[in-house]
C-alpha positions as MATLAB code, in Angstrom:
seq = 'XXXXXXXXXXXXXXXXXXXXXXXXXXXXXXXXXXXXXXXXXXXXXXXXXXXXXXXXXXXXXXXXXXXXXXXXXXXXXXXXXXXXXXXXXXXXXXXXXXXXXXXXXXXXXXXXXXXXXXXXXXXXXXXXXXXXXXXXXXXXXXXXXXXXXXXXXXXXXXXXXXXXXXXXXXXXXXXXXXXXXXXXXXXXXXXXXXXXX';
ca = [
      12.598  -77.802   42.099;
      15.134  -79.605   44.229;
      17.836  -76.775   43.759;
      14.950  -74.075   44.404;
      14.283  -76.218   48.209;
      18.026  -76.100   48.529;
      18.729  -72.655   48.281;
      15.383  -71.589   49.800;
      16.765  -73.687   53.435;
      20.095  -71.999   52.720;
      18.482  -68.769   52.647;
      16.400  -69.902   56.209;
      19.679  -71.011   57.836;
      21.503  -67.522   56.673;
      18.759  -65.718   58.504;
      18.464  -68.219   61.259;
      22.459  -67.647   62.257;
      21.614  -63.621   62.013;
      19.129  -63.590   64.043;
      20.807  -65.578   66.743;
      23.482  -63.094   66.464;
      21.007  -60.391   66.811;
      19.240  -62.264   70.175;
      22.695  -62.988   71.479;
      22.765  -60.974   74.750;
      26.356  -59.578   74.055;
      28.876  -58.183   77.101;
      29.666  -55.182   78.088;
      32.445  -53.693   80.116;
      32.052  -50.594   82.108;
      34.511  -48.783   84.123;
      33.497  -48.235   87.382;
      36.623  -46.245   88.850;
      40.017  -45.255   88.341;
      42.085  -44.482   91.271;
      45.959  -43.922   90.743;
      46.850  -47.001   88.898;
      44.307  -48.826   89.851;
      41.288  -49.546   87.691;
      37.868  -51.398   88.817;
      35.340  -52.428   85.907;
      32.180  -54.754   86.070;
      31.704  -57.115   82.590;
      27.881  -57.625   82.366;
      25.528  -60.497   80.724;
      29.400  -62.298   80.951;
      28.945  -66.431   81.440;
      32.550  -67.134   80.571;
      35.466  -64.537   79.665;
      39.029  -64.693   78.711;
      41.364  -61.547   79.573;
      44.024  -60.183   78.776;
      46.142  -57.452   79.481;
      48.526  -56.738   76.115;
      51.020  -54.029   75.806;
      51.560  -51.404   72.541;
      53.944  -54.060   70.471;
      50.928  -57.107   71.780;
      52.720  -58.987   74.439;
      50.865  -60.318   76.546;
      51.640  -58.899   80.085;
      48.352  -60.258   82.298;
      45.611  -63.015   81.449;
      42.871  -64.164   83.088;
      39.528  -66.902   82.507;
      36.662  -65.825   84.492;
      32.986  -66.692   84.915;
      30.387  -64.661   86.357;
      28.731  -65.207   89.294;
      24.622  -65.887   89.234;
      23.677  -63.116   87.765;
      26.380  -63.350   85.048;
      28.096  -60.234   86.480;
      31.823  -60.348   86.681;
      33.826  -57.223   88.628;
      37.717  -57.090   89.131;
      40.092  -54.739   90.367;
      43.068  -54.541   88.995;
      46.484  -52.974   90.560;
      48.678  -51.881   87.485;
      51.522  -49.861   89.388;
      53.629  -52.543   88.470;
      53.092  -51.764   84.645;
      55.875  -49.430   83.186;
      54.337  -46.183   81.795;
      52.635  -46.799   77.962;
      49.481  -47.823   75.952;
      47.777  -50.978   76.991;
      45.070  -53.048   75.784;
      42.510  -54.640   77.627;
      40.898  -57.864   75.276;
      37.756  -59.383   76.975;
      36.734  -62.514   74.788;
      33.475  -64.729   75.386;
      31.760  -67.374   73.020;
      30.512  -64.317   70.618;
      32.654  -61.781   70.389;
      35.970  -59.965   71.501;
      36.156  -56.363   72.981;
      39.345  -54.267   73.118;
      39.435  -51.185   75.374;
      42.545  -48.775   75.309;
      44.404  -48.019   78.869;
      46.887  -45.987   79.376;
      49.244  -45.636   82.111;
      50.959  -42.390   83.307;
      51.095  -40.970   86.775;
      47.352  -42.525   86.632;
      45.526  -44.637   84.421;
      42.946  -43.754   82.010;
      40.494  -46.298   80.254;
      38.641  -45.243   77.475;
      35.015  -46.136   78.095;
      33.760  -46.454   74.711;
      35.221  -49.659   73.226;
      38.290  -49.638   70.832;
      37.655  -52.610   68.847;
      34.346  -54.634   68.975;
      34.733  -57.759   66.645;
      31.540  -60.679   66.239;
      33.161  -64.036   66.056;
      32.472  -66.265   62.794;
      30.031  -68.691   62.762;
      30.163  -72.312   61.077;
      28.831  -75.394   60.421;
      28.347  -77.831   57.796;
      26.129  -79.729   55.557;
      27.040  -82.957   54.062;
      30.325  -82.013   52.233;
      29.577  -78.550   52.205;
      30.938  -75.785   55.217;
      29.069  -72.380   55.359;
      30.921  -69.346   56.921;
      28.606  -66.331   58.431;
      30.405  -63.005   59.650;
      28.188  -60.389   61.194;
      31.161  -58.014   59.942;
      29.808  -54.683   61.965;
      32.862  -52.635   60.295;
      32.720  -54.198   56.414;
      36.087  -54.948   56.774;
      37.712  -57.379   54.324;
      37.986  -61.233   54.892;
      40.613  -63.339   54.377;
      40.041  -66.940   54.333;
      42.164  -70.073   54.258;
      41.528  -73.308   54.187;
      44.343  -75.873   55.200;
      43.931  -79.685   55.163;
      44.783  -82.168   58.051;
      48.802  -81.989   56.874;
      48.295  -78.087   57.143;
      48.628  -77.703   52.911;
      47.388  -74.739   51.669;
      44.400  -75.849   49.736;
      42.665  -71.958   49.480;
      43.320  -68.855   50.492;
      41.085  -65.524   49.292;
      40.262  -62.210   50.278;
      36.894  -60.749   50.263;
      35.025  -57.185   50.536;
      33.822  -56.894   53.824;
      29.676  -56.774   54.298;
      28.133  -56.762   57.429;
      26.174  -59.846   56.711;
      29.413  -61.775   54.958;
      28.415  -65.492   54.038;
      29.967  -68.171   51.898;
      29.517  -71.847   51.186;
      32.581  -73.529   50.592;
      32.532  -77.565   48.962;
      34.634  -79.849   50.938;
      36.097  -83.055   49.337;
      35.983  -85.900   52.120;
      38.824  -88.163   49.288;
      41.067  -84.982   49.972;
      40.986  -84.468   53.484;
      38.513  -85.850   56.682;
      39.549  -82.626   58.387;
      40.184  -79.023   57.759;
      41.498  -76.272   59.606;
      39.769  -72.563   58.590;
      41.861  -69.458   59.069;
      39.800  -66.484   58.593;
      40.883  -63.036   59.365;
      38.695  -59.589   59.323;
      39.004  -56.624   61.748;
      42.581  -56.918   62.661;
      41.912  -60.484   64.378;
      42.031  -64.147   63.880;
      40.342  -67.012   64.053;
      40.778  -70.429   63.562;
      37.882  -72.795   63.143;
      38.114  -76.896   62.562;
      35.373  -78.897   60.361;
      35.616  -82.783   59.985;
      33.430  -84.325   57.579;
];
């Protein structure tokens, strides 16, 4: 009886997480105009976002925190004509996800306006010694995960096929370690999360 209760609240908090993913009101960035080498764009429903500007081999040529004004609109202007000619990408992050949009820059720039990349960030949180991982893993890409103590030792490290609702429970020893670092990578990106028991 007690491990049916268990696994039946496991179950509710699985479905809790995906549904705030699914309420989530997630950003968008749309390209309002290109003129020359010089792009404008408006971020919508955006509270908080990190950007950046990264070139084909991912250096980081241009970054930028921003929050949106009252209506949680953000719009920029950007003057690229210093940029040498190439393929740029243009990474807006917020608390949920990260969107990568493709630029490139000739005589004139071009920016696609469908996204390149659009990646949901993992969600976890524990219970007692326990940590529970929840991907809403839109391309079923695999997952990687690592787990490194608070000496950054290698405790775990597997890969996983990808699902679009990807969760896992993972038991946590508090004797081994009062902290742990979690590396997990899907979808070309990574991201680091830290639990403490």
């Amino acid at each position: 009886m007690k491990k049916l209760l268990k696994t039946s609240v496991a179950v509710a908090m699985f479905f809790t997480t995906l549904t705030t993913f699914a309420n989530t009101t997630d950003f968008s960035l749309k390209v309002i105009k290109e003129e020359g080498k010089t792009i404008s764009f408006v971020l919508n429903d955006a509270k908080s976002v990190s950007l950046e500007l990264k070139n084909d081999e991912g250096v980081v040529v241009y970054s930028e925190n921003m929050k949106g004004n009252s209506d949680d609109v953000v719009n920029r202007t950007y003057d690229l004509s210093y940029l040498p000619k190439g393929i740029y990408f243009l990474e807006a992050e917020t608390a949920t996800k990260v969107i990568t949009h493709k630029i490139t820059v000739e005589n004139n720039i071009t920016m696609a306006e469908e996204a390149l990349s659009e990646v949901y960030k993992p969600v976890m949180y524990t219970r007692g010694d326990q940590a529970m991982l929840q991907i809403l893993d839109i391309n079923e890409t695999p997952v990687t995960v690592e787990i490194l103590d608070a000496e950054n030792n290698l405790l775990y490290e597997q890969t996983y096929n990808g699902s679009i609702d990807f969760s896992k429970k993972y038991e946590l020893k508090k004797d081994m370690s009062e902290d742990y670092t979690f590396i997990i990578k899907y979808d070309n990106k990574s991201f680091i999360k830290k639990i403490s028991l």
